[in-house]
C-alpha positions in Angstrom: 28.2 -83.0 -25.7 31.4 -81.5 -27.6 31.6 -81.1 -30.9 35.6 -80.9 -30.7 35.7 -79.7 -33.8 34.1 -76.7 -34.3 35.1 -74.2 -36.9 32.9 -71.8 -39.2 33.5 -74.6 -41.8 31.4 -77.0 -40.0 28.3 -74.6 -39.7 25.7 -74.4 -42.3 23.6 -71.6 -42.5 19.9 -72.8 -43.4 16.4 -70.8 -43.1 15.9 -71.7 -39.7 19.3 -70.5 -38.6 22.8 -72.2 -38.2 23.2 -76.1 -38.2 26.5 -77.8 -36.9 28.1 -80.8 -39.0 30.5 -83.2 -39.0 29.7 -84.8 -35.1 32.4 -87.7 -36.1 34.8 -86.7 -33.4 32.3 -85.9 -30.8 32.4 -86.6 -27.2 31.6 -85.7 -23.6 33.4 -83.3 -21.6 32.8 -79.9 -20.3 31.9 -77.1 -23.0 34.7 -75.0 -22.1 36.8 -77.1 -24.2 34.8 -76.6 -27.2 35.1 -72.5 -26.7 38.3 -73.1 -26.1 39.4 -75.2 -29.0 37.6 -73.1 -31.5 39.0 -70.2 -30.1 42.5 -71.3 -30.7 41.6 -73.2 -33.9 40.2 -70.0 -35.5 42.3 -67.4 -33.5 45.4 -69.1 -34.8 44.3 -69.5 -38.4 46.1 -67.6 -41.4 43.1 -66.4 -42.6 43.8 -64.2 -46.2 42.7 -60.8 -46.9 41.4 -57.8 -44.9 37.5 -58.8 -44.8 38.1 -62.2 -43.4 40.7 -61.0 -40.6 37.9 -58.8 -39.7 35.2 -61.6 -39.6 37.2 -63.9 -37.7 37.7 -61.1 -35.2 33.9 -60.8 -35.0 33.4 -64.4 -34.3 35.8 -64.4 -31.3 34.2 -61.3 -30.2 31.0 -63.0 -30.3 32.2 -66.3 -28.7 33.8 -64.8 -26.0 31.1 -62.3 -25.3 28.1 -64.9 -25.2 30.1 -67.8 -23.5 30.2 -69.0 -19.5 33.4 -70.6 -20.5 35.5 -67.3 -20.9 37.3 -66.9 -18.1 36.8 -63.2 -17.9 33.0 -62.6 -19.0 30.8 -61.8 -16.3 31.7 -61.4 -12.7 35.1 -64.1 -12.9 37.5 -63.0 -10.8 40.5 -63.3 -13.3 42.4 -60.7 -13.6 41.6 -59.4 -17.4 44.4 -58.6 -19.5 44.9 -54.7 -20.4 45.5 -55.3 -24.0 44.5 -57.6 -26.6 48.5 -58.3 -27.1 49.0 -59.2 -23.5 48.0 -62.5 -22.0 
């Protein structure tokens, strides 16, 4: 199941954690999409002021440390690029 739009907008936090809204666009596929979409949907943002540059780094952070999707988490055998600039 894929959200396939998935952005901090469309999670509410609630007392028994985070819930994701807004499944009109949802689909099947693989979940790497997802983390990748969100990735490049949030990544790409123009997100103002100091704080919020500084969450959104903390969410991709997070997303690419706790995902099976990212490409160079765990033992894949892509070759990981030596700074953040450098793809």
């Amino acid at each position: 199941m894929l959200h396939l739009d998935l952005h901090p907008g469309n999670v509410i936090l609630t007392q028994r954690g985070p819930v994701v809204i807004d499944w009109c666009n949802a689909g099947a596929g693989d979940p790497a999409a997802d983390v990748a979409m969100t990735m490049v949907t949030v990544g790409s943002a123009d997100v103002p002021g100091l704080a919020a540059r500084l969450g959104r780094g903390l969410l991709l952070r997070g997303m690419r440390k706790g995902s099976l999707a990212d490409p160079w988490a765990g033992s894949a055998k892509w070759p990981r690029p030596s700074s953040p600039t450098r793809t």
